[in-house]
MIDOSE-1310 file (N, C-alpha, C; in nm, 2 decimals, decimal comma, always signed):
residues 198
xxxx	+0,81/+4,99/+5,78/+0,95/+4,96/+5,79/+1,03/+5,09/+5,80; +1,14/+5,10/+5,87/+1,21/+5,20/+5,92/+1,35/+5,19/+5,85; +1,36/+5,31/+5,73/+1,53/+5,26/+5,70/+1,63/+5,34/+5,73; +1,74/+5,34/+5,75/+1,83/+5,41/+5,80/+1,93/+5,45/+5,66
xxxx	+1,94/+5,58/+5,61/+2,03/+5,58/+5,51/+1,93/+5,60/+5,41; +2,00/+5,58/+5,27/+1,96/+5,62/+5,17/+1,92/+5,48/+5,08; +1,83/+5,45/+5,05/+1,79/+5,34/+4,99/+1,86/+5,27/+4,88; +1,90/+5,19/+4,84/+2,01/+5,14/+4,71/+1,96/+5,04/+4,68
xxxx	+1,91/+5,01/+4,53/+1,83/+4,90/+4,48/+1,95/+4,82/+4,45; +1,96/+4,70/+4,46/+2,06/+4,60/+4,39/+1,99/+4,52/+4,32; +1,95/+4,54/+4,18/+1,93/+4,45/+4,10/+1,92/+4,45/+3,98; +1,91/+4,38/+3,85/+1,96/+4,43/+3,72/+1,88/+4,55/+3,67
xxxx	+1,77/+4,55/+3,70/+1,70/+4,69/+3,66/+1,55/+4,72/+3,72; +1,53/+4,88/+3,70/+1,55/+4,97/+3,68/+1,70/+5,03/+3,77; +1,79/+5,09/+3,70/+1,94/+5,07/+3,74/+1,94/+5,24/+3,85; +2,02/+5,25/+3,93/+2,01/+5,34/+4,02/+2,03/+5,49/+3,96
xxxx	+1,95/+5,58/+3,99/+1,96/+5,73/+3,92/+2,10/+5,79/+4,00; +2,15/+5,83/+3,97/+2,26/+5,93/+3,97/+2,23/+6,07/+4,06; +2,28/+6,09/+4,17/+2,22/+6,24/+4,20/+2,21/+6,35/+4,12; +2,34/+6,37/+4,02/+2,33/+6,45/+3,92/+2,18/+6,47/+3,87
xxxx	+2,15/+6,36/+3,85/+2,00/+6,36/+3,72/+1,96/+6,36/+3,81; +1,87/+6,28/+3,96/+1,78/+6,35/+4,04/+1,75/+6,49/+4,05; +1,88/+6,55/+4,05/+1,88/+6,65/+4,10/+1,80/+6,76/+4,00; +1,83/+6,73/+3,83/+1,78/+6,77/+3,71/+1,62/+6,73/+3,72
xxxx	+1,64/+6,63/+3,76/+1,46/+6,62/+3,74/+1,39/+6,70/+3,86; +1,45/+6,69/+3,96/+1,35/+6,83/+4,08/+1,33/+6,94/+3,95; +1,39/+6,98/+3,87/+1,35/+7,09/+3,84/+1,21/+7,13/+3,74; +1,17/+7,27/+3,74/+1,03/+7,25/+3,68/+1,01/+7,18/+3,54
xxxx	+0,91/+7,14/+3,53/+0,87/+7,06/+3,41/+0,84/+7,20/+3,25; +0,89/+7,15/+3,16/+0,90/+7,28/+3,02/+0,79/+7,19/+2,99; +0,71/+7,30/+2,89/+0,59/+7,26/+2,76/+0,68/+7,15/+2,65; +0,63/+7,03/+2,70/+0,64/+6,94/+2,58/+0,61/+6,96/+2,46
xxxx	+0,54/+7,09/+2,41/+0,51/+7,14/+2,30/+0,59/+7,29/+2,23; +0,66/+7,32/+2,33/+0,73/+7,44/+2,34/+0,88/+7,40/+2,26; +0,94/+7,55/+2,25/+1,09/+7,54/+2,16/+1,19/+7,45/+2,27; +1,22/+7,50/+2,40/+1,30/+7,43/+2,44/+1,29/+7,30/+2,46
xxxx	+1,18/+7,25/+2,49/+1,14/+7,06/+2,44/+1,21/+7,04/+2,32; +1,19/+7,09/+2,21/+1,21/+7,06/+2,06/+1,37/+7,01/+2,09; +1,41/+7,14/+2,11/+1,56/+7,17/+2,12/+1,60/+7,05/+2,15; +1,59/+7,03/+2,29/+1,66/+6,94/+2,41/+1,61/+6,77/+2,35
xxxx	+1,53/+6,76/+2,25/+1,46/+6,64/+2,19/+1,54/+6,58/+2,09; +1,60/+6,73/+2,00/+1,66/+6,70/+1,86/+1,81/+6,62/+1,94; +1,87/+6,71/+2,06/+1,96/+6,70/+2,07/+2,02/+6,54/+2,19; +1,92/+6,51/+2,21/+1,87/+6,35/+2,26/+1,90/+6,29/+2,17
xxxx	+1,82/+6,30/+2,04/+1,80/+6,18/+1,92/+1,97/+6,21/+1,90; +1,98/+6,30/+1,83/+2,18/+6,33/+1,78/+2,24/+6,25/+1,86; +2,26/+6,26/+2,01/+2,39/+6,20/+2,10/+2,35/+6,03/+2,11; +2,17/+5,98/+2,08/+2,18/+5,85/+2,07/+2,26/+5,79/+1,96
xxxx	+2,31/+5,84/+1,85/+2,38/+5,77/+1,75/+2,50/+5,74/+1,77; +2,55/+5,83/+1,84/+2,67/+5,75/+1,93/+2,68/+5,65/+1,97; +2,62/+5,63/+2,08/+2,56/+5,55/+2,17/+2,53/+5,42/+2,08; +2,45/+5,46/+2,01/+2,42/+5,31/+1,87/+2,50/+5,28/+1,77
xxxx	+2,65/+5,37/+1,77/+2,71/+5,38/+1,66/+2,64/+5,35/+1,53; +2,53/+5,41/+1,54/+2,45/+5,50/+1,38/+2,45/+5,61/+1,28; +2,46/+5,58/+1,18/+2,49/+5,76/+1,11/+2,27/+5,70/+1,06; +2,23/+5,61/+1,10/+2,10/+5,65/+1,08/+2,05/+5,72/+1,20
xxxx	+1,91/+5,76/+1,16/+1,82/+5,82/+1,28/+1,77/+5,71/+1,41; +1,82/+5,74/+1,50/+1,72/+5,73/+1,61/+1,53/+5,73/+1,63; +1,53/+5,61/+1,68/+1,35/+5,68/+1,70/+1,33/+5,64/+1,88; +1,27/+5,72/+1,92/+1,20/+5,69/+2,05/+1,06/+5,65/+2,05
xxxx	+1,08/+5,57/+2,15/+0,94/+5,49/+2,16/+0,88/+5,46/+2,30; +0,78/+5,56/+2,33/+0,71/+5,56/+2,50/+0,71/+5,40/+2,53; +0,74/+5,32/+2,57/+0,72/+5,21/+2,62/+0,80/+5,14/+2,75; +0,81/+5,00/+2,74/+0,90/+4,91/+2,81/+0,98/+4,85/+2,71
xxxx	+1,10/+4,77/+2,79/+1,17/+4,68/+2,66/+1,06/+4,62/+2,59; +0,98/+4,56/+2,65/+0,88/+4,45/+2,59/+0,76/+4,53/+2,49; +0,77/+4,69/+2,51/+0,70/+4,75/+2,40/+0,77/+4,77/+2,30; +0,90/+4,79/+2,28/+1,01/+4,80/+2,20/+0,97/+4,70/+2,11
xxxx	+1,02/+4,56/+2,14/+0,98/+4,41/+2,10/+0,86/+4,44/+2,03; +0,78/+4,42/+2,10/+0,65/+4,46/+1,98/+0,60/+4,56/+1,86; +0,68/+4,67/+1,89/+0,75/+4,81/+1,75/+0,77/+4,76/+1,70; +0,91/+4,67/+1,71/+0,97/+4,64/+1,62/+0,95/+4,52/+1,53
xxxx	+0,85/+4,45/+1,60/+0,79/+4,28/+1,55/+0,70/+4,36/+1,46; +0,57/+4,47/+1,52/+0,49/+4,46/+1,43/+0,51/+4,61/+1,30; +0,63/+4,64/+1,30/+0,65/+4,76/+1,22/+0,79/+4,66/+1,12; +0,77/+4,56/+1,12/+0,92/+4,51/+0,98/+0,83/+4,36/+0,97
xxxx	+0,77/+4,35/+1,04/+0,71/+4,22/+0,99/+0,52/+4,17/+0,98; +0,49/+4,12/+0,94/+0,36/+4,09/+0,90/+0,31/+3,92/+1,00; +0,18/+3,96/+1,08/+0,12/+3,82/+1,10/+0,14/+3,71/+1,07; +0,16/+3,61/+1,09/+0,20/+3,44/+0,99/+0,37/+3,43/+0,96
xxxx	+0,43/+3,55/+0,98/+0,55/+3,56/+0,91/+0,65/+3,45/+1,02; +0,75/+3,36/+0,96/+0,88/+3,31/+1,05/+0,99/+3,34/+1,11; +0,97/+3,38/+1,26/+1,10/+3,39/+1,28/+1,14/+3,32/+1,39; +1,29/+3,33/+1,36/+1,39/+3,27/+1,41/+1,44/+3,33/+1,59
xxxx	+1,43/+3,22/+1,70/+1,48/+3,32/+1,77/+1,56/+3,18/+1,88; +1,70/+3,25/+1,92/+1,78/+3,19/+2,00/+1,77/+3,19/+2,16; +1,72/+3,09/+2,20/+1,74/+3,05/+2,32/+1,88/+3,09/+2,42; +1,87/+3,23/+2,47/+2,00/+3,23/+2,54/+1,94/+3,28/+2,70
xxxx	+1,80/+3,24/+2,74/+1,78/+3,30/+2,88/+1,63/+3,30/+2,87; +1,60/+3,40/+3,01/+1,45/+3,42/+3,04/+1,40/+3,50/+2,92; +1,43/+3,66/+2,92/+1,41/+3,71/+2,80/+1,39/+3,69/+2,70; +1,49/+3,60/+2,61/+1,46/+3,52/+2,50/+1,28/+3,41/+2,50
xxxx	+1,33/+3,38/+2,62/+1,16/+3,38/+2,59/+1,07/+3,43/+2,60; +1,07/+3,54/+2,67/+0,94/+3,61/+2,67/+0,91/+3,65/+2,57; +1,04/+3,70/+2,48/+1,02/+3,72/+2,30/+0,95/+3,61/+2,24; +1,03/+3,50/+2,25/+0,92/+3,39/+2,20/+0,76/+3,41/+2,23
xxxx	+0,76/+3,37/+2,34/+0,62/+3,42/+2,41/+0,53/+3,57/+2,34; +0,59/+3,69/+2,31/+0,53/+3,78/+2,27/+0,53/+3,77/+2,11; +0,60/+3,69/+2,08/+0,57/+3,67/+1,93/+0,47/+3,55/+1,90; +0,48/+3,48/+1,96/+0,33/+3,39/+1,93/+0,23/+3,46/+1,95
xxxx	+0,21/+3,49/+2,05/+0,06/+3,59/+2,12/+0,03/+3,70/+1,96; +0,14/+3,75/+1,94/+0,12/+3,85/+1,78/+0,12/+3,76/+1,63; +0,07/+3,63/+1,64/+0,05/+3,55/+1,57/+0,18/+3,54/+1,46; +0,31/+3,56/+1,51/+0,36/+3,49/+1,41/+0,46/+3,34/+1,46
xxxx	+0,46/+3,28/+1,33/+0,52/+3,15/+1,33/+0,69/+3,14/+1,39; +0,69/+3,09/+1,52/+0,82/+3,12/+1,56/+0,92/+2,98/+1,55; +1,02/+3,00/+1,55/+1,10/+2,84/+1,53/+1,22/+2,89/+1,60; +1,21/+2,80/+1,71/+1,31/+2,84/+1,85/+1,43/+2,77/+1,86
xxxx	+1,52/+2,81/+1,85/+1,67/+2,74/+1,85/+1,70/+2,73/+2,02; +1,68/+2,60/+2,05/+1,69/+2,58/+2,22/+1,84/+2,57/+2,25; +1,84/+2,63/+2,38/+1,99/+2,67/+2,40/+2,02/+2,61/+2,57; +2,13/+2,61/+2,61/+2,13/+2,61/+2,73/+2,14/+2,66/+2,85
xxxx	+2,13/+2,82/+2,83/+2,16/+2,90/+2,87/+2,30/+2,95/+2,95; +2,40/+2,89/+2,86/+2,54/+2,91/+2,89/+2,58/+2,96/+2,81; +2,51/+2,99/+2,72/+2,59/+3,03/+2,57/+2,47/+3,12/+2,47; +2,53/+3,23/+2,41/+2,48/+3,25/+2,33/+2,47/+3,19/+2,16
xxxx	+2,41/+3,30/+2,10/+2,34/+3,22/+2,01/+2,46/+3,20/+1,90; +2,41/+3,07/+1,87/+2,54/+2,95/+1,78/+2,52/+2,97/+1,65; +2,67/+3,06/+1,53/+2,68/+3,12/+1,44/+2,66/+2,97/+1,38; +2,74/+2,88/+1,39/+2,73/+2,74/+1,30/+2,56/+2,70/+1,30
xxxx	+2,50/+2,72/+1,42/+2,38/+2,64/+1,41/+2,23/+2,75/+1,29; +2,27/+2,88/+1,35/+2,27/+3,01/+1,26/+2,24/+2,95/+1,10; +2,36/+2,94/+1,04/+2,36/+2,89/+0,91/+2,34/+2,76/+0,90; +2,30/+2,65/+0,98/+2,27/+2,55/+0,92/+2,11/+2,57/+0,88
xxxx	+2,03/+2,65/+0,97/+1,87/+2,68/+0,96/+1,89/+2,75/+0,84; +1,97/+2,82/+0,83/+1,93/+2,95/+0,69/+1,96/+2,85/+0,56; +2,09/+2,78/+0,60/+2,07/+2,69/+0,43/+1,99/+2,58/+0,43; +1,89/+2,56/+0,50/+1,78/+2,49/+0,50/+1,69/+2,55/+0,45
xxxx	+1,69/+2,69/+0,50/+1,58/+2,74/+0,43/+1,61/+2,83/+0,29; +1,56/+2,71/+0,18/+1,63/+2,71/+0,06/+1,47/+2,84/+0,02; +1,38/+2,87/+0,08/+1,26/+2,92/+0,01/+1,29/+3,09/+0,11; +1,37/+3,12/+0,20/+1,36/+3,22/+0,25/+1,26/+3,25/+0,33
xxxx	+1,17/+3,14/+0,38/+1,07/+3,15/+0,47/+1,10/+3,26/+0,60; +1,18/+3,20/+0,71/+1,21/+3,36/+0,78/+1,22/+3,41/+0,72; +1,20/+3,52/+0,81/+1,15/+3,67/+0,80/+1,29/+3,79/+0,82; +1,25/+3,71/+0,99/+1,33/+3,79/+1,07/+1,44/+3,70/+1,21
xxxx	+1,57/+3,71/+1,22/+1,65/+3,66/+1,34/+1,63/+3,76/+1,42; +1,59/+3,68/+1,57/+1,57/+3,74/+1,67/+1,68/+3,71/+1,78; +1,75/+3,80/+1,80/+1,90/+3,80/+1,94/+1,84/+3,87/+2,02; +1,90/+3,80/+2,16/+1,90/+3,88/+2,26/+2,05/+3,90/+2,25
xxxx	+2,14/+4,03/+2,26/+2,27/+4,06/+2,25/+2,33/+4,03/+2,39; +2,31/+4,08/+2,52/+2,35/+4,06/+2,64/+2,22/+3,98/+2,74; +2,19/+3,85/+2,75/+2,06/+3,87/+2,83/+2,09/+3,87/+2,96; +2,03/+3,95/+3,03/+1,98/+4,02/+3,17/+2,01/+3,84/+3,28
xxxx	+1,92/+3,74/+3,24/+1,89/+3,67/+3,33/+2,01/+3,53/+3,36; +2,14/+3,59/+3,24/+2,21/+3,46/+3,29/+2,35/+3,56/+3,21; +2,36/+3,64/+3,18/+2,51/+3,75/+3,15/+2,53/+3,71/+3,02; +2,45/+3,59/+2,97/+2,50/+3,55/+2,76/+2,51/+3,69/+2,72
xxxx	+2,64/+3,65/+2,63/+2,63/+3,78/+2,51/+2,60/+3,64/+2,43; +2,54/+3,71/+2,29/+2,56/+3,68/+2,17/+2,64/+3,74/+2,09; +2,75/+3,68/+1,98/+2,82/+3,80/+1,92/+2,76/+3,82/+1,79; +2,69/+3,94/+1,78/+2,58/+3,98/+1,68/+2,65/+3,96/+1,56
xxxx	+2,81/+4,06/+1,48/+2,88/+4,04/+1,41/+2,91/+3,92/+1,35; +2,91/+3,83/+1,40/+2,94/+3,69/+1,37/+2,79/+3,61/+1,27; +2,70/+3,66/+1,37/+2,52/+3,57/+1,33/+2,56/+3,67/+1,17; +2,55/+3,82/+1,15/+2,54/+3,87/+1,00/+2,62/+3,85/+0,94
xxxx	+2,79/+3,80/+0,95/+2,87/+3,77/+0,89/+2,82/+3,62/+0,82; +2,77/+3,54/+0,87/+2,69/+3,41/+0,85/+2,55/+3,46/+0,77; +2,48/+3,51/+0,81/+2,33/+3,57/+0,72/+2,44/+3,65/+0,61; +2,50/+3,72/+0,57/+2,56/+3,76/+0,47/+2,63/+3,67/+0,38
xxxx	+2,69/+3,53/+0,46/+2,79/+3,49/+0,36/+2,67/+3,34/+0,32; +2,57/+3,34/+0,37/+2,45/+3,23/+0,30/+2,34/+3,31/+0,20; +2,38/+3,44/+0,21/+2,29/+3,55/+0,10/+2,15/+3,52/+0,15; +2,09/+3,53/+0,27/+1,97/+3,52/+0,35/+1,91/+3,65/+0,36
xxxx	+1,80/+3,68/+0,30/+1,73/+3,78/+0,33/+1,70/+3,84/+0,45; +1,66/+3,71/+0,55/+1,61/+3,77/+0,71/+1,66/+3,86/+0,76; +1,61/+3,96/+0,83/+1,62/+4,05/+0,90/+1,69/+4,02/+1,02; +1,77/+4,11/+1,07/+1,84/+4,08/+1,24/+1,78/+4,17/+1,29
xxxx	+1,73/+4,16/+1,38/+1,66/+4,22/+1,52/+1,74/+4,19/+1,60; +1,79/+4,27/+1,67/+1,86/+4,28/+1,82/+1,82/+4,33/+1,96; +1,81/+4,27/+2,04/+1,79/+4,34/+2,18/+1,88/+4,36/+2,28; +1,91/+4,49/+2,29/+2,04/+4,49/+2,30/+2,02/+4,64/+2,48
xxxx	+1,87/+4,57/+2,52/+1,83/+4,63/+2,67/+1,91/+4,64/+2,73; +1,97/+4,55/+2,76/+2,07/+4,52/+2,89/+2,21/+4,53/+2,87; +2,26/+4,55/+2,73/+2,41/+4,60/+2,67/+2,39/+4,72/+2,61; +2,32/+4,76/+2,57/+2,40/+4,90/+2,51/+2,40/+5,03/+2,61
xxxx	+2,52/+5,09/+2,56/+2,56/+5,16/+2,69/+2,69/+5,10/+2,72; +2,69/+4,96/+2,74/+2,80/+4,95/+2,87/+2,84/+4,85/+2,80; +2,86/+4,78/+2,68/+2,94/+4,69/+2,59/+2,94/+4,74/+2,47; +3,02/+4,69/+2,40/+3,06/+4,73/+2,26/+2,89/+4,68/+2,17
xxxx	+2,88/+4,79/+2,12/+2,78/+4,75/+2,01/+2,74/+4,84/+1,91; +2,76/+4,80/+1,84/+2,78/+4,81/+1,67/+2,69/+4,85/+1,56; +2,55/+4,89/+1,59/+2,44/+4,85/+1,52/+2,49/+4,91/+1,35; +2,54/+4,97/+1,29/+2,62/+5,02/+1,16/+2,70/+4,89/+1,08
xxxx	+2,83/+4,85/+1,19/+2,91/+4,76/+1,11/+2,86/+4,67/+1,17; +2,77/+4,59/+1,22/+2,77/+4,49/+1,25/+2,62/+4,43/+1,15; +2,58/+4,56/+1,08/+2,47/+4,53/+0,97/+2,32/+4,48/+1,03; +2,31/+4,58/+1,19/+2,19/+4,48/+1,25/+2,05/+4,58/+1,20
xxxx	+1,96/+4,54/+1,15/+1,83/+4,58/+1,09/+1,76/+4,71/+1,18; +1,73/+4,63/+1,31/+1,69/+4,68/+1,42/+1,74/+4,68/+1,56; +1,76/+4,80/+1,62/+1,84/+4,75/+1,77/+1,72/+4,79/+1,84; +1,68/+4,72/+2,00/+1,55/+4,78/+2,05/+1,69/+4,79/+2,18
xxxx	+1,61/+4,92/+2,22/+1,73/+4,92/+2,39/+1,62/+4,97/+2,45; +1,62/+5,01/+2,61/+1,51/+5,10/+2,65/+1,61/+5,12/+2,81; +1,56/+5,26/+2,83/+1,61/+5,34/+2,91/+1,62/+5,29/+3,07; +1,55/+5,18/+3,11/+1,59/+5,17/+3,26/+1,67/+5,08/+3,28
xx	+1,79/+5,00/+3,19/+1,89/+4,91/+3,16/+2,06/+4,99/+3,18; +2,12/+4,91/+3,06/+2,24/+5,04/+3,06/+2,28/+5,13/+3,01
């Protein structure tokens, strides 16, 4: 195939490089083990807290979103364990999906993919669960396959005012960067993002 011009992906992701940074990546490659790596590593982690509006640390994690997902499933939570996860798109399920496969017990709040995940319906599961069985709430914050936000602040204002242990996991691939998000005041456990989004 013959193209004329400069190639332009249009699609949600991997999102288009910038000539600026093309241009930074032509340049030679430094010792990953060397001072200026360090440097230019510490100073990555520092400007992500912005970005996350965090005064906690940053961690980086070689993967895809979907290795993110799995960090964070199998580093806060244990095999057998319950979680909760909202039906707002494709993504959302593939979480589902990657959380069965890692053997834990998942309880899917079905949605219709018009809407994100439902604060009222939120708290009617948690004050059911009078024994604290979940674990962990699973959000997708923006998903990729139909534009839902969920409003994160809202789900922990609800897990805080039912005094519910569970953890909030957020995936927040496809919005952070380019919507308001909060991971500090919004009280979210875990944010997973990953770099070929926004």
């Amino acid at each position: 195939m013959i193209r004329t011009g400069r190639h332009f992906l249009q699609i949600p992701g991997p999102t288009n490089i910038p000539d600026r940074v093309l241009r930074v990546i032509g340049r030679p490659i430094i010792d990953h083990r060397g001072v200026e790596f360090a440097k230019s590593a510490k100073e990555v982690l520092e400007g992500l807290r912005s970005i996350f509006q965090t005064n906690s640390r940053v961690v980086m994690y070689p993967s895809s979103g979907t290795g993110a997902w799995e960090a964070a499933l199998v580093n806060t939570l244990s095999p057998g364990d319950r979680v909760l996860v909202f039906e707002t798109g494709h993504f959302s399920q593939l979480w589902v999906q990657l959380a069965q496969k890692m053997g834990f017990q998942v309880e899917q709040v079905p949605g219709s993919w018009r809407a994100g995940a439902a604060a009222g319906e939120l708290e009617s599961r948690l004050n059911s669960d009078k024994g604290h069985v979940i674990k962990a709430v699973l959000v997708v914050h923006n998903e990729t396959s139909t534009g839902v936000t969920s409003r994160v602040a809202e789900l922990r204002r609800v897990m805080n005012r039912v005094g519910h242990s569970a953890l909030l996991i957020v995936d927040a691939i496809s919005s952070l960067g380019s919507m308001d998000y909060r991971h500090d005041e919004w009280e979210v456990d875990v944010t997973i993002a990953a770099s070929q989004r926004a």
